[in-house]
C-alpha positions in Angstrom: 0.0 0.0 0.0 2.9 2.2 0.8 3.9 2.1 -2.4 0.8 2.9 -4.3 1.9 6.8 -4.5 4.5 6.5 -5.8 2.9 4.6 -8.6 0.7 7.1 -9.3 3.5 9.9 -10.0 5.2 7.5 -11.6 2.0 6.7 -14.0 1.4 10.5 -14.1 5.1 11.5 -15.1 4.0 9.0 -18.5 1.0 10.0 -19.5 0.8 13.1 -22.1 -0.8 16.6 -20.5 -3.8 18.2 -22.3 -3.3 21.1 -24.3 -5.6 23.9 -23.1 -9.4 23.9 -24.5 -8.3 27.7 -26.0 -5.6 26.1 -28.0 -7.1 23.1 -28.8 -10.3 24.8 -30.5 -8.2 27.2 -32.9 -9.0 26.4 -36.4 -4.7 26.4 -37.0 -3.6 25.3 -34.3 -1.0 23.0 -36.1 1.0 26.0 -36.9 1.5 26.3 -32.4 2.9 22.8 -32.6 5.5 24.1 -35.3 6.3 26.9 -33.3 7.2 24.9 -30.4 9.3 22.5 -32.4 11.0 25.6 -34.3 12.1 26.1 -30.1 13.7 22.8 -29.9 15.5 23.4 -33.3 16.7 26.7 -32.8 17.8 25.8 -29.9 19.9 22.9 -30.8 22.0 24.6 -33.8 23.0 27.1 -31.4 24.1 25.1 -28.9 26.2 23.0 -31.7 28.1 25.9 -33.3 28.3 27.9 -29.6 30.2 24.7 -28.4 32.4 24.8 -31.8 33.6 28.5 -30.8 34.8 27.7 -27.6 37.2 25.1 -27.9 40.2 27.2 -27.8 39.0 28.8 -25.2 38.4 25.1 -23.2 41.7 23.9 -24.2 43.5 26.8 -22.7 41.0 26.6 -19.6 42.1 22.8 -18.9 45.6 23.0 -20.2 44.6 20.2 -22.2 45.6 19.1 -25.7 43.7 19.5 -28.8 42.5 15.6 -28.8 41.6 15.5 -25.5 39.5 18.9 -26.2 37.6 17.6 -29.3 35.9 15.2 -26.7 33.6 17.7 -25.8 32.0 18.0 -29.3 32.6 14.5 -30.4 31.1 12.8 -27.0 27.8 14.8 -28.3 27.8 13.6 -31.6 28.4 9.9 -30.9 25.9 9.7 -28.3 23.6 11.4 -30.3 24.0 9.3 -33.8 24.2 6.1 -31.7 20.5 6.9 -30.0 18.4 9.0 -31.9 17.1 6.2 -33.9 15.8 4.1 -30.6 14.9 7.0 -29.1 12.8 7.5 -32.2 11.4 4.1 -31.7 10.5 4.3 -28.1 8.6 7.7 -29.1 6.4 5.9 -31.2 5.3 3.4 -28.6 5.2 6.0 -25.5 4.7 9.4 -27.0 5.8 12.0 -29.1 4.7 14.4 -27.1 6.0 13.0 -23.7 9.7 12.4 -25.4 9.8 15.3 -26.7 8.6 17.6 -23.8 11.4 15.6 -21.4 13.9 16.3 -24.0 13.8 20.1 -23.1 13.8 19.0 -19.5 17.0 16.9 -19.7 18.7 19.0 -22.2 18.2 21.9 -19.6 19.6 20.3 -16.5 23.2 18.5 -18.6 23.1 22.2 -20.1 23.4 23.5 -16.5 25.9 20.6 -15.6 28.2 21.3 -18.2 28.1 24.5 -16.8 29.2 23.7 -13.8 31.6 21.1 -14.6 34.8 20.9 -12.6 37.1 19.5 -15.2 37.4 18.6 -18.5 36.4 14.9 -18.2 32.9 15.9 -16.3 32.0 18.1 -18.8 32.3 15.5 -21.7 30.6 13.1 -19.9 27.2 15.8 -19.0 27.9 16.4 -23.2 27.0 12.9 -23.2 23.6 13.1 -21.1 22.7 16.4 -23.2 22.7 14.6 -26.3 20.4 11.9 -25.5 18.1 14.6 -24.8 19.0 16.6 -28.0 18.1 12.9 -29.3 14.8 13.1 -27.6 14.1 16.4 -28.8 15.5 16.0 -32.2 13.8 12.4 -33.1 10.2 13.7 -32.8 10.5 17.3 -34.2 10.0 16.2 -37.8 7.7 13.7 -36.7 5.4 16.1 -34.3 4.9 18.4 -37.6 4.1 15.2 -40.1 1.5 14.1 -37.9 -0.2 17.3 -36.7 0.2 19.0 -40.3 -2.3 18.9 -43.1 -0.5 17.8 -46.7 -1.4 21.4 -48.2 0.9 23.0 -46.1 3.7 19.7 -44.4 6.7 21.1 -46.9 6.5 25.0 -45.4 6.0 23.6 -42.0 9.4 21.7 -42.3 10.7 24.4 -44.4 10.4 26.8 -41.4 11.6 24.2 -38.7 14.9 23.9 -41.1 15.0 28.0 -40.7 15.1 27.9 -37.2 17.9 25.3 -37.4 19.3 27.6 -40.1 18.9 30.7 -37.9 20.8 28.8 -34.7 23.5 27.7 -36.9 24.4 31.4 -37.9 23.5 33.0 -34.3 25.8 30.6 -32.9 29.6 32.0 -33.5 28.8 35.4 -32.9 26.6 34.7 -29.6 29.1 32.8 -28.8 31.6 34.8 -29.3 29.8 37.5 -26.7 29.0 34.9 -24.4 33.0 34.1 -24.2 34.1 37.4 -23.6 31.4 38.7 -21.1 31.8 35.5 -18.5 33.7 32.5 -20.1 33.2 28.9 -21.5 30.5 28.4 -18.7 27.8 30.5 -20.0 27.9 29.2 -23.5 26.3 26.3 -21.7 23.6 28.3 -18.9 22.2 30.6 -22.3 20.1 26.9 -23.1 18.6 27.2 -19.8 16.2 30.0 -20.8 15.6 28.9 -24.2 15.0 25.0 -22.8 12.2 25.8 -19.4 10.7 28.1 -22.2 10.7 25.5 -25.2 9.3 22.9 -22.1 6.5 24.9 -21.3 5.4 25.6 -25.2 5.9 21.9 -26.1 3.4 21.1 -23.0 1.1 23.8 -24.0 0.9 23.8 -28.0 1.8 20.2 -29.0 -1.2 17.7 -29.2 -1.1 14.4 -27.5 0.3 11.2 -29.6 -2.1 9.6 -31.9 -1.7 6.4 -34.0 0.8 5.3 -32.0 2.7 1.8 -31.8 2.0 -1.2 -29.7 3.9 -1.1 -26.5 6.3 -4.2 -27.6 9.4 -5.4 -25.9 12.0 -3.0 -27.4 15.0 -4.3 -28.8 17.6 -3.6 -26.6 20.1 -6.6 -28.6 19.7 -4.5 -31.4 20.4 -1.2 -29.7 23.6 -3.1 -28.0 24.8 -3.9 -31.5 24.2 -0.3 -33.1 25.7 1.4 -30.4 29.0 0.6 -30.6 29.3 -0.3 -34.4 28.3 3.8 -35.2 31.0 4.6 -32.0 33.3 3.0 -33.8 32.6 4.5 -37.2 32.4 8.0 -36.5 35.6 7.6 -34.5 37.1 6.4 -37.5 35.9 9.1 -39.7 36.7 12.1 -37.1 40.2 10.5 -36.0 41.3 9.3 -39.4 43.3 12.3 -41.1 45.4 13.0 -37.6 46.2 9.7 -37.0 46.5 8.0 -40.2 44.0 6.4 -42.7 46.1 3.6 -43.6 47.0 3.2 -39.5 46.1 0.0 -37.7 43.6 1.2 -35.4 41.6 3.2 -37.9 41.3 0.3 -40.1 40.5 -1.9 -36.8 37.8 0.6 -36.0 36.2 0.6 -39.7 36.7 -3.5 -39.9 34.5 -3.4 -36.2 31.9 -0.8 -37.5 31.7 -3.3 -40.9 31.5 -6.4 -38.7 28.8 -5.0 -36.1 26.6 -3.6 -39.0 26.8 -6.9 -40.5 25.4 -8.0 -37.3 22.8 -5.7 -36.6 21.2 -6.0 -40.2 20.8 -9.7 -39.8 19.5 -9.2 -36.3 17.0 -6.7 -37.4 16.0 -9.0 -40.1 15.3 -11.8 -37.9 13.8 -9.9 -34.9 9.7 -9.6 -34.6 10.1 -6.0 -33.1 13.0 -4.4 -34.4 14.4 -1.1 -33.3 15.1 0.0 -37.1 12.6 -1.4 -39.7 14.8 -2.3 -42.9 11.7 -2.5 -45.0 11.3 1.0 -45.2 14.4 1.5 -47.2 12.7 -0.7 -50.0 10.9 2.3 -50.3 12.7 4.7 -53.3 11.6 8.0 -51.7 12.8 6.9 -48.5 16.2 5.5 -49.6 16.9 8.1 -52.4 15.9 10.7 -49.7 18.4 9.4 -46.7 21.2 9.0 -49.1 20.9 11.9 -51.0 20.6 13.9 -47.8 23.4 12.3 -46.7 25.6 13.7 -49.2 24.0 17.4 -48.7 25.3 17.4 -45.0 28.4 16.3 -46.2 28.6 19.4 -48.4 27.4 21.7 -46.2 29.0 21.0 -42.8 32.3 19.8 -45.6 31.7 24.6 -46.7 31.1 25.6 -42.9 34.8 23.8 -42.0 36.6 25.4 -45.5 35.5 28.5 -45.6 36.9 29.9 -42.5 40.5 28.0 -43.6 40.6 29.6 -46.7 39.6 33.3 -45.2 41.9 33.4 -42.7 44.8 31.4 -44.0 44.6 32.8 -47.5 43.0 36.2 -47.6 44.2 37.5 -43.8 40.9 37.8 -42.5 40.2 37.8 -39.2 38.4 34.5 -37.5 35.7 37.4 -36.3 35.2 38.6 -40.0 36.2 35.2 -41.5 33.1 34.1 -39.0 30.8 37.3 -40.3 31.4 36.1 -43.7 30.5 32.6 -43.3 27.2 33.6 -42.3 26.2 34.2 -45.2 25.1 30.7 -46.4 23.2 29.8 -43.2 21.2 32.9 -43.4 20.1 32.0 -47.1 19.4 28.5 -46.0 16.8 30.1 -43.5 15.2 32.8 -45.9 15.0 30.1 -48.5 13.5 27.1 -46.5 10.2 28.2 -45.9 9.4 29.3 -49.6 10.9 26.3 -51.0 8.6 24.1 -48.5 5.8 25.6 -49.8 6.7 25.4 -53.4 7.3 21.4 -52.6 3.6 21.0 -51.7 2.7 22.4 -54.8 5.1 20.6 -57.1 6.9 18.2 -55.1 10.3 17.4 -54.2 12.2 16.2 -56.9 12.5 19.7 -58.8 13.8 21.5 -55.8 15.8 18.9 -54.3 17.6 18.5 -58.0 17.6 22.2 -58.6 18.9 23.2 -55.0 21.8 20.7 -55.7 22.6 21.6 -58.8 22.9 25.4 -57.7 25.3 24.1 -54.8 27.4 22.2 -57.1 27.7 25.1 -59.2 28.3 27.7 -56.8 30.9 25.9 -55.5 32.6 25.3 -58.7 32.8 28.9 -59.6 33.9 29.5 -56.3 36.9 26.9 -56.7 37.9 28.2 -59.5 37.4 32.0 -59.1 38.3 32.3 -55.4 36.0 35.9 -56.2 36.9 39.1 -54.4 34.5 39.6 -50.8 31.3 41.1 -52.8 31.2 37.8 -55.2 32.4 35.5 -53.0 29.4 36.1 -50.3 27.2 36.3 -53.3 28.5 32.6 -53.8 28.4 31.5 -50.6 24.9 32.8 -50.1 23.8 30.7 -53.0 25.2 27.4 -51.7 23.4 28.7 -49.0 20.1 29.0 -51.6 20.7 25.7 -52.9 20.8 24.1 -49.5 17.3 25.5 -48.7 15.5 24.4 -52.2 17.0 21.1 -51.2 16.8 20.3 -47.5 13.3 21.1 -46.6 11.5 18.9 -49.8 13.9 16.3 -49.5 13.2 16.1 -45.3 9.5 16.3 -45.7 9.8 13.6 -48.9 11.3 11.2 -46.2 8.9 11.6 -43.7 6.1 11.2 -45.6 7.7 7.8 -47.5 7.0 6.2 -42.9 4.2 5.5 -42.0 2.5 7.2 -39.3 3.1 4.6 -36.7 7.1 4.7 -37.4 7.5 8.6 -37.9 9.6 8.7 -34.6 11.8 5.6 -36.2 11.6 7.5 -39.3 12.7 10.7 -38.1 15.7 9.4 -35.9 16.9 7.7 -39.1 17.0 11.1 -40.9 18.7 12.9 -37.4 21.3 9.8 -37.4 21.7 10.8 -41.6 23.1 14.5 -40.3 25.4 13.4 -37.8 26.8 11.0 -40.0 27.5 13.5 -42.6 28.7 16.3 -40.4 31.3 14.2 -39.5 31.9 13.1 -42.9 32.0 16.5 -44.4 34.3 17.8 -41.7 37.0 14.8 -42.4 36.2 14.5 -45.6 37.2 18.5 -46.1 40.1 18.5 -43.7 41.4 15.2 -45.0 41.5 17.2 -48.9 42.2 20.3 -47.5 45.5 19.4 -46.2 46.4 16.7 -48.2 46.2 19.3 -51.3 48.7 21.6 -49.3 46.5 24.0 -47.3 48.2 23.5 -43.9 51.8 24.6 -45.8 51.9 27.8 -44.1 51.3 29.4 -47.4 48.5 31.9 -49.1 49.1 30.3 -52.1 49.2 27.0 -50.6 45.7 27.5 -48.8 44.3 29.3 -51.7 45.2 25.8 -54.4 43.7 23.6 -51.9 40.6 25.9 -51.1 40.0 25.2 -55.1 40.8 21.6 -54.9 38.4 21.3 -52.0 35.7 23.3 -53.2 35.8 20.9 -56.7 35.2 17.8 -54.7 32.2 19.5 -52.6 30.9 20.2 -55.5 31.4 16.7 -57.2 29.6 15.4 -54.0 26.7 17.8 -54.1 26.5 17.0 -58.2 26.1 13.1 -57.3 23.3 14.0 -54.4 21.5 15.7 -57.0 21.6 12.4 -59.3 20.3 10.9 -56.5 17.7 12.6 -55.7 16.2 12.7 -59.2 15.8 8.9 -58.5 13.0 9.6 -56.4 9.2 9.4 -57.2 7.0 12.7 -57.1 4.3 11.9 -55.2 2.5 13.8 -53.0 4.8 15.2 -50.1 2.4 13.1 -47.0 -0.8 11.3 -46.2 -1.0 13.1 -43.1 -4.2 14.7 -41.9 -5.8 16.5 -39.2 -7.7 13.1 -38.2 -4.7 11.9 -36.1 -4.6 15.2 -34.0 -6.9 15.0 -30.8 
């Protein structure tokens, strides 16, 4: 009897609250749901980049090496690739909603850890519990705005999500930058507090309570032991494979144990009844041609946010403060151009603007390469990869989503998420691996300036072959969705 309070928080705590009757009975009240998940993203790519800033600053905090500082990025992004496709999966079983609202909540509290982390080792470690709730939060944004959105209007609601990622990913190096010099590394971390209680309360208040859910299976916790460590030990490959050695014994160890393991885990999921990642739904041409088309886009674009600054400041004498002013550039195109090209996707699909967005970016890049344009052309340039990105990003996102169906959108979703931390680390050793192999980290202008050309080429072959890619796909309508599975 004692215990039967206890069991009633605890059977509280997992049940989805109510939004209030004066939301609820607003003829577009979808569009509150896509506010609060614009929260969530915004908050995220600010975090991401803020962290990016401030590794100098760490290292010389913790008189700590470069290595041993890259932890505090990298612990993030394995933890978060490794997860956000189970996390996906339990959200389709338990909630949406209830995921997504404790994603703020444990986002918030590792944010205030890291914050007041004693060492270098503690803060990598809270890293760690903030990306499973980045997981959380990321792995049912896209599928909160599938489900609640009607199919006229699913390609601007994600195209307006991917601005607010857009807008956190170009806020972040110049916030950060303040945040540095008005009180240190430790507030780059407490400026998620505000933005996290208040994304919280909005989730609670705006998003609508799970429909079409899941049956509450066993979940498959082999398979999740499997995955785990076979993306750990790719992305550790990829990120650690230009400084120590491509051709060096452990990197090929850790590629032969990522190969091995995913061997494993696709014969597992094959044979399991409830499997944490359903293999079917890459039978499915939008949904393949989507995730590996996507795939190559982060590449690119995460592959131009790494160069650019290189070539500025090694080549041209910038500044890193204008070299970072510059770079903006593209991820403030990406946001203007999201939204419009979401909405033209509804009208006309994804394959134009996916193919056309990539084209553009391989383009831009080319002339780039091979121009290396004074500062008026080159933002120009840069602001049309950034264009490019947008046509392509939003159709292509909302072209996947609508491929699952409803009762996998959180499976779905964290597949897509797990697609961007894969390529960000691919485009960031991908670029540094050309970069400095072509002669960029001679000490020369001329040096940085060849292998800023050379770079920008293979971007631009990559973006070229996404673009093939994507004009694999079908043209079918965008999503099935409809206002029948909101409550």
């Amino acid at each position: 009897m004692t215990s039967r309070p206890w069991t009633l928080v605890w059977d509280r705590l997992l049940v989805e609250p109510r939004r209030p009757a004066v939301v609820r009975e607003q003829p577009n009240a979808y569009w509150f749901a896509v506010a609060a998940v614009c929260i969530g993203a915004f908050m995220g790519q600010l975090d991401a980049s803020i962290v990016t800033v401030a590794l100098p600053t760490l290292q010389h905090t913790f008189d700590a090496s470069v290595g041993a500082v890259t932890w505090v990025g990298l612990s993030y992004l394995l933890v978060l690739v490794a997860t956000v496709t189970a996390v996906g999966r339990f959200a389709d079983m338990w909630g949406r909603k209830l995921l997504y609202v404790y994603g703020f909540v444990l986002f918030t509290l590792a944010s205030v850890l890291c914050g007041l982390a004693p060492g270098l080792a503690a803060l990598c470690g809270f890293r760690a519990l903030q990306a499973v709730g980045a997981a959380m939060l990321q792995a049912n944004s896209l599928a909160i705005i599938v489900l609640v959105m009607p199919a006229r209007s699913l390609g601007k609601a994600i195209g307006l999500q991917g601005a607010a990622q857009a807008l956190g990913l170009a806020l972040g190096p110049s916030v950060g930058g303040l945040l540095l010099a008005a009180g240190g590394w430790r507030l780059i971390f407490f400026v998620n507090v505000p933005f996290g209680l208040f994304g919280a309360v909005a989730a609670i208040l705006l998003v609508p309570r799970s429909q079409n859910l899941m049956a509450r299976v066993r979940f498959d916790w082999a398979g999740l032991g499997i995955f785990f460590p076979a993306v750990v030990a790719l992305l550790c490959a990829i990120s650690f494979g230009a400084e120590v050695g491509w051709s060096s014994a452990a990197i090929v160890g850790l590629f032969v144990v990522a190969a091995v393991l995913g061997g494993l885990f696709v014969a597992h999921e094959r044979r399991d009844r409830d499997p944490m990642m359903n293999l079917g739904l890459f039978r499915n041409a939008r949904f393949s041609t989507g995730i590996a088309s996507g795939l190559g886009s982060y590449l690119v674009m995460f592959g131009v946010l790494l160069l650019v600054p290189f070539y500025l400041e090694r080549a041209q004498g910038l500044g890193t403060a204008r070299s970072g002013l510059e770079l903006m550039a593209m991820p403030l195109a990406f946001g203007l151009v999201a939204p419009f090209a979401g909405r033209l996707a509804d009208r006309l699909g994804a394959r134009p603007l996916t193919v056309t967005g990539m084209a553009v970016v391989a383009v831009s890049l080319a002339v780039l390469g091979a121009s290396r344009p004074p500062t008026a052309w080159f933002l120009v340039l840069l602001a049309a990869v950034g264009v490019g990105m947008g046509l392509f990003t939003s159709p292509n996102n909302a072209s996947i989503m609508g491929a699952a169906p409803e009762q996998e959108a959180g499976m779905a979703s964290g597949v897509l998420n797990m697609t961007r931390g894969i390529g960000t680390a691919l485009g960031l050793a991908v670029t540094g691996t050309i970069f400095v192999g072509a002669g960029g980290d001679a000490g020369r202008a001329g040096g940085a300036a060849h292998a800023f050309t050379v770079t920008a080429y293979v971007l631009a072959a990559v973006a070229a072959a996404a673009g093939v890619v994507s004009a694999l796909r079908s043209n079918g309508a965008l999503a099935d969705a409809t206002l029948s599975s909101v409550e």
